[in-house]
N, C-alpha and C positions, 0 to 999 in steps of 0.2 A: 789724181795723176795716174795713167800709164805704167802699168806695171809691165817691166821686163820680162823675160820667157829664158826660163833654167832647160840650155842645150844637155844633154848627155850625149855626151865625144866618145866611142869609143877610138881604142887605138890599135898595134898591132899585137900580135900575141907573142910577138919575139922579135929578136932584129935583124928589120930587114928593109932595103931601101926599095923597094918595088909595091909603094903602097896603093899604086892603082890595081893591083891584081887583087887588093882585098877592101877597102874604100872606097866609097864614090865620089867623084868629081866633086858633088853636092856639100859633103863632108867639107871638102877645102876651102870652097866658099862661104860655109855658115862659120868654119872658124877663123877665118880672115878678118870676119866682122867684129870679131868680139877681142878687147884685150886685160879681161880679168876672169880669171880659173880658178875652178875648186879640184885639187889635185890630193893623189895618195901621195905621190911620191915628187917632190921639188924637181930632182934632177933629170929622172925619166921625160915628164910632163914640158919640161924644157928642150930635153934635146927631140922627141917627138914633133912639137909647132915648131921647131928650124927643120925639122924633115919633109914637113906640109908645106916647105916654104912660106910662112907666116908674113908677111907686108911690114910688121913692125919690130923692131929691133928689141929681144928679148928685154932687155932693163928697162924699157918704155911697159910692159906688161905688169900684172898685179895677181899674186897668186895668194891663194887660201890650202895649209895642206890639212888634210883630211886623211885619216887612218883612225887606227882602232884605240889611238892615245889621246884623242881630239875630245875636250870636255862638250857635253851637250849645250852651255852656255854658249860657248864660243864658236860649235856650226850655227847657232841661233844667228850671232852675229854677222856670219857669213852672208846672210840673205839682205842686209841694209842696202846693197847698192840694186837689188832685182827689184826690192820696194820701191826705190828713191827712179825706177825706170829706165835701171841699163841691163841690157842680156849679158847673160853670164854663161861659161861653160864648165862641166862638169867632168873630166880625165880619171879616169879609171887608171893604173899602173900599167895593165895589160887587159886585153880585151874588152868588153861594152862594161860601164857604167852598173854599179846595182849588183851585179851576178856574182858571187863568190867575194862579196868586194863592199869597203863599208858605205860607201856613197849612198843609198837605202836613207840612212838617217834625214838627210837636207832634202831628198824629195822626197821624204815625208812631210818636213817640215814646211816645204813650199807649198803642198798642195792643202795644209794648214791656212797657209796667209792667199792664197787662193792666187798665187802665181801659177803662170804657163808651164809646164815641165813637157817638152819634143825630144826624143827618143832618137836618136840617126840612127843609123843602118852601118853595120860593122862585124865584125868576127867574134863569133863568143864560141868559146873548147869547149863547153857542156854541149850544148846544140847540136854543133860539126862533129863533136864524137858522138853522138846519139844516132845522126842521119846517116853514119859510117860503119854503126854497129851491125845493124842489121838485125835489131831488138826492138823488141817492141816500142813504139816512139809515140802511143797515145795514152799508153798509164807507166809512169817514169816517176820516180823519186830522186832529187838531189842530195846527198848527205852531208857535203862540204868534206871535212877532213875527217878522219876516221880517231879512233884515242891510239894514242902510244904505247900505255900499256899493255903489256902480249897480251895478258886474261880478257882484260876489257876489249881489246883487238876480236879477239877469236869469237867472244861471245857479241860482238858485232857483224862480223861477216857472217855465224850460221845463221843470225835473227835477221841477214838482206836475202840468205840464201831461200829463207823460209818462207820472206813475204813475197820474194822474186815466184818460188814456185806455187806461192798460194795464191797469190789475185796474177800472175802473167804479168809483174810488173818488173820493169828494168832499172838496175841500181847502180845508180851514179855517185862516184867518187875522184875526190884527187887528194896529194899527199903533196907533201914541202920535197920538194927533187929529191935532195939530196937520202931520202928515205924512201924513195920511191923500190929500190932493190928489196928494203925488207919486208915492206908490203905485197909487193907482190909474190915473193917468196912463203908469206904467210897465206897470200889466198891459195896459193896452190897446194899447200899443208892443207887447209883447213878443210877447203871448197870438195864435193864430191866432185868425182871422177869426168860426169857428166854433165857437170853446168857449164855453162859457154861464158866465156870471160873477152873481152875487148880490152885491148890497150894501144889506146892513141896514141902517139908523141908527138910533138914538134909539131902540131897541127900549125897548116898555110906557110909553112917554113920552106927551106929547100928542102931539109931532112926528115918532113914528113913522114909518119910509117903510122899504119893504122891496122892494127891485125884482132881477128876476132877465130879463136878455137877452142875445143872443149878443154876443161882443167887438166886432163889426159895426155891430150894431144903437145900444152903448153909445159908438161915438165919434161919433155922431151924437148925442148927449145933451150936456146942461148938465151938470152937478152941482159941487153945492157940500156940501162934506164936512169942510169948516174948525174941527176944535175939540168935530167932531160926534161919541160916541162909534160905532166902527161894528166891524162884522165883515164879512169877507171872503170869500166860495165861490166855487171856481174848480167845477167837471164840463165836462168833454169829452163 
């Protein structure tokens, strides 16, 4: 039998109904076709496919949720209906699929059972802040989230500050919103005077802002980052 082929959907990066300015046509029709999900988040993933205009009436759908509480037994099970030869899609909460986000695990596991895993084209904040920074964009490191506490903090930022000026490479970070104030308030404690620091926000939103100046230049700055989603670039 025909095995099915695992889409990875992304979605938008915040809310906003104007999703031809950052989705392709393509996108709406490959999820039209499909009415069973591997989702983060139930309720996101639901009101997103009625924003696609979806063809089918949410409670005719079949959802799988996926996050960092999901026992590995039970993504296993997930893949029974991509075996048995129906396509599936895969919803990230916010942005593409995989990227800062646990979805990783089942397409590992598909390309295990030697199922199809197609990639669509959509919005990822790592990326769009990187191509906006204006940093180096061909030796880059991801770090996901930084630690919480201060020491561990501080002794985190001088060891991106170190490797940013010792190989020329650009450090990518992001933080849970609502801490986004005291993180950046710690980069600009920590960071020498002259490293150039990026802070995205609300990338593809209306309220977009993407600004990139030395650590100097930024404590002479306002900002307000409260709740905002954002990403973080350090280069030296």
């Amino acid at each position: 039998m025909k095995k099915g082929t695992l889409y990875l959907i992304p979605t938008t990066l915040g809310d906003t109904d104007d999703l031809e300015k950052v989705l392709p046509a393509y996108n709406r029709e490959i999820v039209g076709q499909l009415d069973e999900f591997i989702v983060e988040q139930l309720r996101t993933a639901r009101r997103f496919l009625r924003k696609m205009g979806h063809p089918l009436p949410i409670d005719e759908m079949k959802f799988y949720e996926l996050n960092k509480h999901t026992a590995d037994l039970e993504i296993n099970a997930y893949l029974n209906p991509l075996l048995s030869g129906k396509s599936m899609g895969l919803l990230s909460e916010a942005g593409t699929p995989c990227v800062a986000d646990p979805g990783s695990a089942i397409v590992q596991m598909a390309h295990e059972q030697g199922i199809e895993v197609v990639p669509l084209t959509g919005p990822n904040s790592i990326i769009l802040a990187l191509m906006a920074s204006g940093f180096n964009g061909q030796n880059f490191v991801f770090h996901g989230y930084l630690p919480v506490d201060k020491q561990a903090l501080i002794k985190k930022i001088r060891e991106m500050e170190t490797a940013s000026r010792n190989l020329h490479q650009t450090q990518i970070f992001i933080e849970t919103p609502y801490r986004n104030r005291q993180l950046f308030d710690k980069l600009v404690e920590t960071c020498r005077h002259d490293t150039k620091l990026c802070v995205a926000t609300d990338l593809t939103l209306e309220k977009e802002k993407i600004k990139t100046k030395t650590v100097a230049a930024w404590k002479k700055e306002t900002v307000d980052l409260h709740k905002k989603p954002t990403v973080f670039l350090l280069y030296f």
